[in-house]
N, C-alpha and C positions, 0 to 999 in steps of 0.2 A: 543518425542523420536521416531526412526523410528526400527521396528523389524528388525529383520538379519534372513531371514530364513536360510535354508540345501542351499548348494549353490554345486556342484561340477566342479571339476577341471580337463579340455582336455590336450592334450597337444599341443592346436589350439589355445582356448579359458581363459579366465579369469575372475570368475564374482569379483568381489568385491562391499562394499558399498559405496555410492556415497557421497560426500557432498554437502552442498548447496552453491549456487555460491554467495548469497547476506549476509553474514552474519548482524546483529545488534543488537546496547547496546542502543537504544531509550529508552525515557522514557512514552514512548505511540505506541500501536500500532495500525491499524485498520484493522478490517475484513470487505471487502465489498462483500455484493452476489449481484452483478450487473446482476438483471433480464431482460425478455423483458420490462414489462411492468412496475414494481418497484425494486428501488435499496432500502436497508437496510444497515447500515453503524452498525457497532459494534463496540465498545473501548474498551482497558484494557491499564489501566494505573498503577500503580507503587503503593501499599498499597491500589488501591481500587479495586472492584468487577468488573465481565464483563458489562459494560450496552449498553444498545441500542443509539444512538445519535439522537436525535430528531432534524425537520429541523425548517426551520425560522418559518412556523404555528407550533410550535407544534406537530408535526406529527411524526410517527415513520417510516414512509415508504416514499421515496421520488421517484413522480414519473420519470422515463427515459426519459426524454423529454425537448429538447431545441426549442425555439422558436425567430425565428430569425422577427422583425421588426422595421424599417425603423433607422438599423445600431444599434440597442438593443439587447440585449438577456436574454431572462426568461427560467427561470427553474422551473422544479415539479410542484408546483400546479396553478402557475401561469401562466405559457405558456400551461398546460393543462385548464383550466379557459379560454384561447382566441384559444385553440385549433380547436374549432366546428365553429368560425367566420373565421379562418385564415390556413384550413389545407394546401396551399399548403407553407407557411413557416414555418410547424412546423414535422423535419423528427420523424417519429416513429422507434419500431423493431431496433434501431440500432446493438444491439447485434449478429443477425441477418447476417448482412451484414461483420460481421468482416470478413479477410480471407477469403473471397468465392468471385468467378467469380460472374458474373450477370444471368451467365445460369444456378445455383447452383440451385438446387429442391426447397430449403427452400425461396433465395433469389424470384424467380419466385412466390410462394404462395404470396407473398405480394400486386404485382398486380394484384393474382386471385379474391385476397380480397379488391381490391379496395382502396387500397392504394394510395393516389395521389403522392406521391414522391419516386418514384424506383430508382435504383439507373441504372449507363450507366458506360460501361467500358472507362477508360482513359489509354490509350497509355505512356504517359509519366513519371503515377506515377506507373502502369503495376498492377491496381487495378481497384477498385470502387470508383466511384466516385457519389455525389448526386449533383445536381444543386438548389441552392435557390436563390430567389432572384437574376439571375444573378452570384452567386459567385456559386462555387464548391468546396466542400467540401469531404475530405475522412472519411469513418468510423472510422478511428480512429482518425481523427482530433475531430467527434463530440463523439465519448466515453470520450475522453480528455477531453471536457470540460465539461461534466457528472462527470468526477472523480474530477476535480478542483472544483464543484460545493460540491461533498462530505470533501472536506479539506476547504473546506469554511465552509462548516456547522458546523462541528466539530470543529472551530475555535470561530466560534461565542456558540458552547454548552457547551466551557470553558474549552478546553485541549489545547490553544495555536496554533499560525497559522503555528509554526514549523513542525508537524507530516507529516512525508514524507511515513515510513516506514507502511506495509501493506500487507496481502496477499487478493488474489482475485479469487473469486469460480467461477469456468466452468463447464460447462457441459459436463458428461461424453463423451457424442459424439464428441467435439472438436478435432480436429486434428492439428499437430503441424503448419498448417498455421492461424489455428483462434487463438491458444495460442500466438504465434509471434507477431500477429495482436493487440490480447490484451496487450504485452506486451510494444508496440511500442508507442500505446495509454498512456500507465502510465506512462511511457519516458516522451513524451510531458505536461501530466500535475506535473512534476516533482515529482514523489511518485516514492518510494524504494523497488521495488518486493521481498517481503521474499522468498514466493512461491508461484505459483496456485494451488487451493486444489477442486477439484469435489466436485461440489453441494450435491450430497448424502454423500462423505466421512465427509464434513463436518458436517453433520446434526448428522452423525451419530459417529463421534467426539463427538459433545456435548450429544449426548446423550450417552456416554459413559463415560461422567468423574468421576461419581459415581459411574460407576458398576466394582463389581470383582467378576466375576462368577468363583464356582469351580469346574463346568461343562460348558464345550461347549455350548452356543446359538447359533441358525443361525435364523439370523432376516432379513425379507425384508422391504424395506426404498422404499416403493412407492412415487413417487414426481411428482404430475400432475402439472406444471406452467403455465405461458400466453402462451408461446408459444411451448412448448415441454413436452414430457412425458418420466423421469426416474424410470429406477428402479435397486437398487444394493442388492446385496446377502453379508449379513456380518454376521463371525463368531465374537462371543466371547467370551473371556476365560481368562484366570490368570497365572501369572508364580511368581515365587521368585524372587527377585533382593535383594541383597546388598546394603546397604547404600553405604560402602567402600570395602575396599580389606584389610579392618583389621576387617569387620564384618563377624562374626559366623555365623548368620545364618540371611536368608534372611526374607524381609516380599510380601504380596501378591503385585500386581502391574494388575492391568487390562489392556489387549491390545483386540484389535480388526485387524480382516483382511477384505480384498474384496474379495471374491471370485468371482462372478459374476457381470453381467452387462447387460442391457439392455435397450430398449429407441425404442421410436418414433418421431423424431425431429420436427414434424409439427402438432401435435396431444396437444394441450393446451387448457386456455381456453379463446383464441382468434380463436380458430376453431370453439368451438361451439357459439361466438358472431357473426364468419361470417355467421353462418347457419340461426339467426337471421336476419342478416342485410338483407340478400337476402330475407328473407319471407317478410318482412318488406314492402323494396325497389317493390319486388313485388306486392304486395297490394296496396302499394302507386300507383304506376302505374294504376294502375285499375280502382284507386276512380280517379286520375286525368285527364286520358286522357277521359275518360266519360265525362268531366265537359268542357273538349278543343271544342272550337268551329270552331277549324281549318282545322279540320279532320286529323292531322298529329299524328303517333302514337312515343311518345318520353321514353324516360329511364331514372330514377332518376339517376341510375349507374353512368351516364356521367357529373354529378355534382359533383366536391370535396366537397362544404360546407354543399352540403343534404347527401353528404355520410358521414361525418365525425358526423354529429347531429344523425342518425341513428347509428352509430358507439357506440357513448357515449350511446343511449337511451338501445340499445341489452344488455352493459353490466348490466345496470341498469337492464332489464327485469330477465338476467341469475341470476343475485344475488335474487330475489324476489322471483324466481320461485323454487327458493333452498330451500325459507322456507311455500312459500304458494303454492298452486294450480292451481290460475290462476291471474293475473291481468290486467287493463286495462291501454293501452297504446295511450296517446296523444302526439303529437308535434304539438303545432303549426305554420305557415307558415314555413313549413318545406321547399318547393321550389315553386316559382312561384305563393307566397300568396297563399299558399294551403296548409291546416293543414291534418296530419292523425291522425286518430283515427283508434284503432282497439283493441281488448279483445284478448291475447294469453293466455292458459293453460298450464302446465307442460306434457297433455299428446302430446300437438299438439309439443312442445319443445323437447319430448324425439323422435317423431316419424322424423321430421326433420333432431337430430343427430343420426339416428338407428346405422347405416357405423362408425361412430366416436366410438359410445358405445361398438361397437363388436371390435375394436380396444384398448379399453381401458385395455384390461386384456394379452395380447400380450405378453408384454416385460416380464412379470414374468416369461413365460414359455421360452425366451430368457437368461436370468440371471441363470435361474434353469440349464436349460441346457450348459451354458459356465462354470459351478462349478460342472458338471457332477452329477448332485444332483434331484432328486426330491420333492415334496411338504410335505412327508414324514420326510424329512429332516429337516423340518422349525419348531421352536418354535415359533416365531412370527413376525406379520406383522406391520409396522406402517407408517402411513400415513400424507402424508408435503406435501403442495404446495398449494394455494389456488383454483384448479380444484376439489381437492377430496371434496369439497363444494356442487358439483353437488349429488343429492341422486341417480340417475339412475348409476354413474360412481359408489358409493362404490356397489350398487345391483352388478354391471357386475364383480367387484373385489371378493364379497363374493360367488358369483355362485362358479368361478373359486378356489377357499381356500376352498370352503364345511365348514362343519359344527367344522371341528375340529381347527380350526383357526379362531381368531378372530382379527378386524380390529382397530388395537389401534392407539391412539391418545395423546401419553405419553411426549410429546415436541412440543414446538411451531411451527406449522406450516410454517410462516411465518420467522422466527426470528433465528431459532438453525442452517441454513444455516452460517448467518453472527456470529452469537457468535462462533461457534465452528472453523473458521476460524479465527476468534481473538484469539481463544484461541490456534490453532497451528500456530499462529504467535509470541505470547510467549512463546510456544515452544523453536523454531526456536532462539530467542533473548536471547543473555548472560546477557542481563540486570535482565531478569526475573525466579523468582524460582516457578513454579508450580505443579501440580499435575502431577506425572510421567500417562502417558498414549500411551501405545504401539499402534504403527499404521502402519498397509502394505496396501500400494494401489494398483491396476494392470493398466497396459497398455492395452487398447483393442484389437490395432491393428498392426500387426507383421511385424516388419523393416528389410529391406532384406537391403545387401551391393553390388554393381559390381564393380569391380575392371578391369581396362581396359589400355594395357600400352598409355602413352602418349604419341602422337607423335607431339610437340612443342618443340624447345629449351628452355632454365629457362631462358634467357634473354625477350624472345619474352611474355614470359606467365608473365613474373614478369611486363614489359611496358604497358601490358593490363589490368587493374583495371575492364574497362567494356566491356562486351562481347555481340556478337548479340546469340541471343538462338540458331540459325540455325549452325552461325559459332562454337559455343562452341561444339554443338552435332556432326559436322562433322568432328572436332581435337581429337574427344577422339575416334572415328571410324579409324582414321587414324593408319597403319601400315609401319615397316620400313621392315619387309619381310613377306616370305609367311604365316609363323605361327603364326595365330592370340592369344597371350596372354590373356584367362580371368578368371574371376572367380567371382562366385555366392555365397553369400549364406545368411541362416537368421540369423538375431544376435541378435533380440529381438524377441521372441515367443508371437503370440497373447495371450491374458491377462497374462501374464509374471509381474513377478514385475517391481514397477519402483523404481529407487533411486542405479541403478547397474551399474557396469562399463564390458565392455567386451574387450576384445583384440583375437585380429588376428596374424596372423607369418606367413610368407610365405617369401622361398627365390627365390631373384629377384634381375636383374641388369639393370634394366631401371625404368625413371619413370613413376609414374602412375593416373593416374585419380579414382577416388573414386566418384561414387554414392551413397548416402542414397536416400532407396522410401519405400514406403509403398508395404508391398508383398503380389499384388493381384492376384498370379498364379490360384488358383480355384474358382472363383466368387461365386459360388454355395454356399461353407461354408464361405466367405467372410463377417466380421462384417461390412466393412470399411463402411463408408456413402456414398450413391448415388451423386456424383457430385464434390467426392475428386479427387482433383489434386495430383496423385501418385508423384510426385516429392518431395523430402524434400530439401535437399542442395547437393552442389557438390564441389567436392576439388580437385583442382592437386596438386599434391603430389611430390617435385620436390627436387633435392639433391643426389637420389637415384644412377644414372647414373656417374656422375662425383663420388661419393663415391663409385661405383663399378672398376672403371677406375684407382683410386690412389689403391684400393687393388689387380687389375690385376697387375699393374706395383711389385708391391712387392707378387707375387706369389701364391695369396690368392686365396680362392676362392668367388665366389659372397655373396652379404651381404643378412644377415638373418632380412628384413622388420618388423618390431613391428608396427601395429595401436591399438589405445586405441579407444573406441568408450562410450558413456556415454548417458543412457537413465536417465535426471535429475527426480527428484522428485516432478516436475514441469511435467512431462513428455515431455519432447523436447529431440530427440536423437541430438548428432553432435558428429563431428570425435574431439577430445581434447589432442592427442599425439600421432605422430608418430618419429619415431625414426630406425635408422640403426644397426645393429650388424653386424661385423667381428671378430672369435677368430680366434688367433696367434698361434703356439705353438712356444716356443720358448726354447734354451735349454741355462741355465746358467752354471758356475760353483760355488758352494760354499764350505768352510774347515770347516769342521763338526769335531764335536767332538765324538768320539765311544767306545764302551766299546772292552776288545778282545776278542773280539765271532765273527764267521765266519758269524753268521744268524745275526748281527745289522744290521736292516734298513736303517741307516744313513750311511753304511759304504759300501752298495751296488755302483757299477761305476754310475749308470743311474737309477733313482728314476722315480716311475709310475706318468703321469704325472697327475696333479689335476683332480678331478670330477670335469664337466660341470656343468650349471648352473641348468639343468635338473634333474642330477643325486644328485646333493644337495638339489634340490623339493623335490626327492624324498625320501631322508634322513630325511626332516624337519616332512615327516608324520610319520616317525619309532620313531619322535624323544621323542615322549610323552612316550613310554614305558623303554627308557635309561633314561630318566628324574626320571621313579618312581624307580628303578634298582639303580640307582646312590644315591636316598634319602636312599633308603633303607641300599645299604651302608652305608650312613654316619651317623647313624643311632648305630653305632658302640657304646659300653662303653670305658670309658676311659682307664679300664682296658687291655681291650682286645686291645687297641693299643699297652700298652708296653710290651705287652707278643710278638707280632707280632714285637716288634722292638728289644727287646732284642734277638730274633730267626735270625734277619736279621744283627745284630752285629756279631751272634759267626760263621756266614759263611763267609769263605775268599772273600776278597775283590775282583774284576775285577780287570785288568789293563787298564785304558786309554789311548786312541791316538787320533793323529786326522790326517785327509784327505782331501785331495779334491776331489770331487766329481762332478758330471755333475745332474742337474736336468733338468725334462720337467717342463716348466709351460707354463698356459694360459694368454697371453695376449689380453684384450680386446681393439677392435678398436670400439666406439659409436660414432655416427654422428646423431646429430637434425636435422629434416629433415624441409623444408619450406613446408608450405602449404598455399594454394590459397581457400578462399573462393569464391563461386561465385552461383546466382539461374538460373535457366530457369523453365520454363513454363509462365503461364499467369497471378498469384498469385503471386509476391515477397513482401518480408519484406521491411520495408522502410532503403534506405539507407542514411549515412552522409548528404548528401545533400540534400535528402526529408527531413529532422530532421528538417533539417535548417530554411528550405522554411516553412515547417507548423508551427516548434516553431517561428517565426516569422510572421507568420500570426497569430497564438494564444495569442501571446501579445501586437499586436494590437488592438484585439478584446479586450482584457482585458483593455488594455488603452483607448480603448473607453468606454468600460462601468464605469470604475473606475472615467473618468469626467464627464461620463453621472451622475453616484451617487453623485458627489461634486455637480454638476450642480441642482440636485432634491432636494439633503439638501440645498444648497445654497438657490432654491425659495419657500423652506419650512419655514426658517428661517426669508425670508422677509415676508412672508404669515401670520406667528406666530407673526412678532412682528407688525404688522398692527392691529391683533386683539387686541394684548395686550397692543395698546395705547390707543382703543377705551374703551375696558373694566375698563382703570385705570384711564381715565379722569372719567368714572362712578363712579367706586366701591374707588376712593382714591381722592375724588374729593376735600374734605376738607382738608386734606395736602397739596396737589397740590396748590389750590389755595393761602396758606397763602405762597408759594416761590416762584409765578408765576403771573404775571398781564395776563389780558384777551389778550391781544396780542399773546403773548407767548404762550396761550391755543389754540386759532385759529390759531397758525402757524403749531403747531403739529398735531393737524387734520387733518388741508385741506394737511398736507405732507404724512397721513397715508391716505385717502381718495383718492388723487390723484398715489400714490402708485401701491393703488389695483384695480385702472383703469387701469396703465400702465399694471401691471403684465396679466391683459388677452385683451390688444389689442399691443402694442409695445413690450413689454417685453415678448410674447409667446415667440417667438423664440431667444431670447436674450441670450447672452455666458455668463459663469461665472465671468469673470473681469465684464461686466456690475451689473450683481445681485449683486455682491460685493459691488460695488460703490452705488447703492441703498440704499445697507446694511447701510450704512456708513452713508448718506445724511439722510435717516428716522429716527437713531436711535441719531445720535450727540443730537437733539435738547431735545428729549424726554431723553436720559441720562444725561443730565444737571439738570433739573428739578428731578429725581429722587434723583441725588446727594445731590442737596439742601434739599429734605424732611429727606435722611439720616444726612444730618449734622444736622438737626435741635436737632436730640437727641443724635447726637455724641461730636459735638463743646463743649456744656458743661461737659458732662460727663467728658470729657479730659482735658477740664479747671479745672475741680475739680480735678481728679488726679495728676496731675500737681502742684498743690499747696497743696495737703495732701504730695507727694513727698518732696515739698523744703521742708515741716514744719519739718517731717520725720529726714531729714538732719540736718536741724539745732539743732534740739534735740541731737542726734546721738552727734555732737560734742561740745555741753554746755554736756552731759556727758565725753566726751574722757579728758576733764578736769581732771579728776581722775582715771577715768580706763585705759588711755595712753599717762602719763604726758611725753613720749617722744617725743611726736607729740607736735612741739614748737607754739607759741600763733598764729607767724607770719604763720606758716602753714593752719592752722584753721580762721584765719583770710580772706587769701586767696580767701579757699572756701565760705567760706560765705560772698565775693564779688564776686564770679560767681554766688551764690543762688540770693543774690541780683539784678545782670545783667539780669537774669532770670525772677523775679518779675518784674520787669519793662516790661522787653518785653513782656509778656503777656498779661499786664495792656495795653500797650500802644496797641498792636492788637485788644485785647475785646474793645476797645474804636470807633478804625478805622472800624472794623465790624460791631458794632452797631450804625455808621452813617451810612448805607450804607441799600438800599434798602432790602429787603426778595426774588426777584425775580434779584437779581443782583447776579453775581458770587462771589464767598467770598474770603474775602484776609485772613482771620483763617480759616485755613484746620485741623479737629481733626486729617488728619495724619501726621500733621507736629508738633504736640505740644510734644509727649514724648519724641522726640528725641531731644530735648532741654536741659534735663541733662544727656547727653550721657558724655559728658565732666566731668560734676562735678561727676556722681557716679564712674568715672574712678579713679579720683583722690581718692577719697573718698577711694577707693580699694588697692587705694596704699598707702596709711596713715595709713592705719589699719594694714598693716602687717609689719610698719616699728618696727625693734627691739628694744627692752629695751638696753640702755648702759649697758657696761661693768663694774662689782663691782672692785673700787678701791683698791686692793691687797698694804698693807705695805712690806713693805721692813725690812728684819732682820739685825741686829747689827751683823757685820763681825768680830771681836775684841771680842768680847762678846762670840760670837759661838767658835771663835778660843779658847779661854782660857776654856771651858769647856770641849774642845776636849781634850786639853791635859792633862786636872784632869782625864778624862773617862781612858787614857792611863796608867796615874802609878797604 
């Protein structure tokens, strides 16, 4: 459920609550926290508990990582497994890369860190792009197949390959081009966005679904991960709610809010494994170029496979050094047949990340202070993400909390991200009945609007689908006289909630261009992130003109503009309704009915004309206290009515008439307005046609890997049953032998011998149809020979049953002799000349098979013998229920009956 806080009403503005744009009745849904470095997949399915999805090893955490080679692609632990041989096909960070230019702060760290595959701006998709291999790829091509690898897994952990439906945790700092980005991503691997829900809102979702405090907590949700550092300020508390609107009284309900926010976007701990790799990389250097006989001075830096095997070794060192003091660190032929060695401690580790440590307690005094709050204020802290691992990061957390605050650890670290996002995905779904839990998020950063007249015709703007950035920016600068039309202002307040709607009014006769950006008027107090592209979307707004033009001709004056504007719960602002107003007045007549009294209202020439729509707002606030004024009247005894009517009998009646009269009324003129979506800057969402292009390259990829997997089981299966002819000529040799001559032993060998030649010199590279054909040609001779050792204990067995069956039957009707003499001799007869026909053909098969070799194929097949009295126990079926005749009923004496009639009469 989502809170409804105090909202107030301008008469510019409108907040209302929002809804969600995805609704769903699945019977499954998932919570992914798609981190830098590991994704966590969560389910909640339908009668059973939230649990965690584990991936093909086993494993609860799967890592972010595709690995592209030679036309394959691995995922998690296997393309991290060929990572250290292979970094430059295997991109990292993608999360990273969503939504951001290449000049982006964070995007740029990746090559400070040695990264081999950074990404290069492309022109054409007006993003990022990575190159592998030759091919190019965008980040949300390869989050995409990040997410189809988590509907994969969950398909194989037993909730069916259907689950599309899903929400997905970001980072507080995301801005609504890394949201778009991610969204565009879960587009492409065909999954259903319920919502995107903040890394910390979720954790502290789940850690919320059992509390109903009945005092206020304010708790901080520290969250050190790979690659970033959050932290959010949440109150919680308790209110009543109703079952229904026929329940008395209500019971508690736990909610939570955000108040605060804060973060350092490049501060993980991939930061302190860079501070590693360079001591490392340094040292290497040292021992190696000493040992060079060239005199040339070189830098491991400039190798990706020594930087990527240092890479893996650092994190290995940071996890060690979390628990012990110091350890000792070898690689061998790390480059150029040259191993390091070297001994790091925890003190030489902390001194490395000093700069990182004195960073690490930041963002709290950030959050404290965007909730206007001090440390005073806090009941408690708790700590998620696998950075607060490090022991030097909680020391610099608890300096900063002093002694009255302690550092708790009351929820999964790792894990209450992705559950507590499963869990407001059953929210969000009408399928599912859960635990009511209140929840308000904020926006961090404050959405301003310009509004600018348009100077294009609606034909010109409507022919144009795409626009060049330059020409789009110099049509909406464009004037048709000297007085330039504009208008500023902010329509979503930094940290403001989200899940609101707002609206605008201003009257205007032309049309107009609409801006949304982000409003970074004062940089100084500005949260925004260093390297956002202030642009969000841009609309013209078109209708406006031509519906000002039909109400000049009729005498009007200019139309009063309506925009709706809607920050979703998702946090994405966009403009989602605009609309025109014209009121009329207009004067009717109508013949009223009146009493005769000079002061009837109805009987006045010209009645006042309606309250506006404003003046009825502003009746609907008065209207709660005529509401309780009106109960209270009716609130009346029954008595007291007819004292009150019998008072109003014995006073003379009025006289009626009627009249015509003139009234004002309002007439409304509403016109929907068109609107023109369209982006500039350098960051755009993917359009229709980028969709196209990458879903279309992503199902190629998929078709290739899905024959590459036919293609692997296909020469798994020729592989298997090579061994398994080998093995059964050993382990089953005395069967074998008695339905097989030595020929037939030696043909099936040398065909399984000669096989698993092929398979690793012709057959390496050999296509599916061939492996098949393999299949086929190895297994025919060896299937034969297996048949025959089954029949050897089937043939009879069935021969036997076969004739307990006739016997059966003939019994069966040497009794129907008496228990169903309806069933005539020649019927019974019958059958037991098909039991007969039966007997013989048996006889005469056991005869022809028993001339007949043991290594010969057999002409009695056990699955041909029971359906041999398929016929007769048909029959048999139908004999048994034919009916008993009918008993012979006598006939009475008519003359006899007559004459006794007429004795009964006198």
């Amino acid at each position: 459920m989502r809170l409804v806080g105090r909202t107030s009403l301008a008469a510019s503005a409108l907040l209302g609550a929002a809804t969600l744009v995805h609704p769903a009745s699945a019977k499954a849904i998932l919570g992914v926290d798609l981190g830098s470095l590991y994704m966590k997949v969560a389910l909640v399915q339908r009668n059973s508990p939230l649990e965690i999805v584990t991936n093909l090893h086993s494993k609860r955490k799967t890592e972010v990582m595709v690995l592209f080679d030679q036309g394959t692609r691995f995922y998690g632990a296997d393309a991290n497994s060929m990572v250290a041989r292979k970094p430059l096909l295997t991109p990292a960070a993608l999360g990273v890369m969503l939504g951001r230019d290449v000049d982006h702060p964070t995007v740029k760290v990746l090559a400070e860190r040695h990264y081999p595959l950074t990404p290069s701006y492309n022109d054409t998709r007006s993003g990022a792009c990575i190159k592998i291999d030759g091919n190019e790829f965008t980040p949300e091509e390869l989050v995409a197949m990040v997410l189809t690898h988590a509907k994969d897994i969950t398909a194989a952990f037993g909730a069916g390959k259907n689950v599309r439906d899903c929400v997905l945790t970001v980072p507080s700092f995301y801005t609504q081009h890394e949201r778009r980005a991610l969204l565009d991503a879960a587009s492409l691997a065909d999954l259903n966005v319920l919502a995107l829900i903040d890394e910390n809102t979720a954790a502290a979702l789940h850690f919320g679904i059992d509390r109903i405090d009945e005092e206020p907590q304010n708790i901080i949700f520290y969250n050190m991960g790979a690659s970033a550092l959050q932290v959010s300020l949440v109150r919680y508390f308790s209110y009543e709610k109703k079952d229904s609107k026929f329940s008395t009284k209500g019971k508690p309900v736990g909610a939570f809010e955000v108040l605060g926010k804060g973060w350092d976007s490049t501060l993980g701990g991939q930061a302190f494994d860079a501070r590693l790799v360079d001591h490392m990389a340094r040292e290497f250097n040292d021992q190696w170029n000493k040992k060079r006989n060239d005199g040339q001075t070189k830098d491991v830096r400039e190798f990706p496979r020594a930087m990527a095997k240092l890479r893996v070794q650092a994190n290995k060192v940071k996890h060690v050094l979390s628990a012990n003091s110091d350890m000792p660190v070898y690689v061998d032929a790390l480059h150029d047949d040259t191993p390091y060695s070297a001994h790091i401690n925890r003190a030489t580790f902390e001194e490395l990340c000093h700069d990182l440590l004195l960073r690490a307690s930041l963002p709290i005094a950030q959050s404290l202070a965007a909730a206007n709050m001090t440390l005073d204020d806090v009941h408690g802290v708790e700590l998620i993400g696998g950075g607060m691992r490090i022991p030097r990061v909680r020391e610099e957390i608890q300096k900063v909390l002093g002694d009255k605050l302690d550092l708790g650890m009351h929820i999964n670290s790792d894990e209450s991200m992705a559950l507590g996002a499963a869990f407001h995905g059953a929210n969000v779904s009408t399928a599912f009945r859960v635990r009511h839990v209140g929840m308000a998020d904020v926006n961090p950063f404050p959405v301003a609007i310009t509004l600018n007249d348009l100077a294009v015709d609606e034909e010109e703007e409507e022919g144009e689908e795409k626009k060049d950035d330059a020409d789009a920016e110099a049509k909406e600068g464009e004037e048709d006289s000297d007085e330039v039309w504009s208008k500023h202002a902010t329509i979503f307040k930094s940290f403001g909630r989200i899940g609101v709607k707002k609206s605008i009014a201003f009257t205007h006769d032309k049309d107009v261009a609409c801006s949304i950006d982000y409003d970074d008027d004062d940089a100084s107090t500005s949260v925004l992130p260093d390297g956002t592209e202030l642009s969000i979307e841009r609309y013209n707004v078109t209708g406006i003109s031509k519906f000002a033009a039909e109400m000049n001709e009729k005498g009007l004056g200019k139309p009063k503009v309506s925009l709706q504007f809607e920050l979703s719960s998702s946090g994405l602002t966009g403009l989602i309704k605009a609309e025109a107003v014209v009121e009329e007045v207009v004067k009717v007549t109508e013949e009223v009915t009146c009493k005769d009294d000079d002061e009837d209202e109805n009987c006045k020439e010209v009645v006042e004309e309606e309250k506006t729509a404003e003046e009825e707002e502003k009746k609907e606030e008065g209207s709660e206290e005529e509401k309780k004024k009106d109960e209270e009247e009716a609130t009346e005894t029954e008595e007291g009515k007819e004292e009150k009517k019998e008072e109003e009998d014995e006073k003379p009646k009025k006289k009626k008439r009627t009249k015509t009269v003139e009234k004002e009324k309002k007439k409304v003129h509403r016109r929907t307005l068109k609107v023109h979506t369209y982006h500039v800057g350098r960051i755009r969402p993917y359009n229709d046609d980028l969709k196209s292009e990458s879903a279309s390259k992503l199902q190629s990829l998929a078709d290739a890997d899905r024959a590459r997997m036919e293609l692997e089981e296909s020469k798994n299966k020729v592989e298997s049953y090579i061994y398994h002819i080998k093995n059964a000529l050993v382990d089953d040799e005395e069967e074998i032998t008695k339905v097989s001559n030595e020929e037939q032993r030696a043909e099936v060998l040398k065909l399984a011998e000669d096989a698993e030649e092929w398979m690793y010199d012709e057959g390496y590279d050999a296509d599916l149809p061939t492996y098949e054909d393999k299949y086929a040609e190895l297994s025919a001779p060896m299937e034969s020979i297996k048949f025959r050792v089954k029949e050897l204990e089937d043939r009879p067995a069935a021969i036997k049953a076969l004739k307990k069956k006739l016997g059966k039957i003939e019994k069966l009707l040497e009794e129907w002799k008496e228990s169903l003499p309806q069933v005539t001799d020649e019927e019974r007869e019958g059958v037991l000349g098909q039991v007969a026909s039966v007997r013989e053909w048996i006889e005469i098969q056991v005869e022809k098979q028993d001339a007949m070799n043991p290594w010969e194929d057999a002409v009695l097949v056990s699955g041909d013998i029971p359906g041999q009295t398929k016929d007769i126990e048909k029959e048999v079926k139908k004999l048994s229920k034919k009916p008993k005749p009918k008993p012979v009923v006598e006939e009475k004496n008519e003359t006899t009956d007559a004459g006794a009639d007429a004795e009964g009469e006198e």
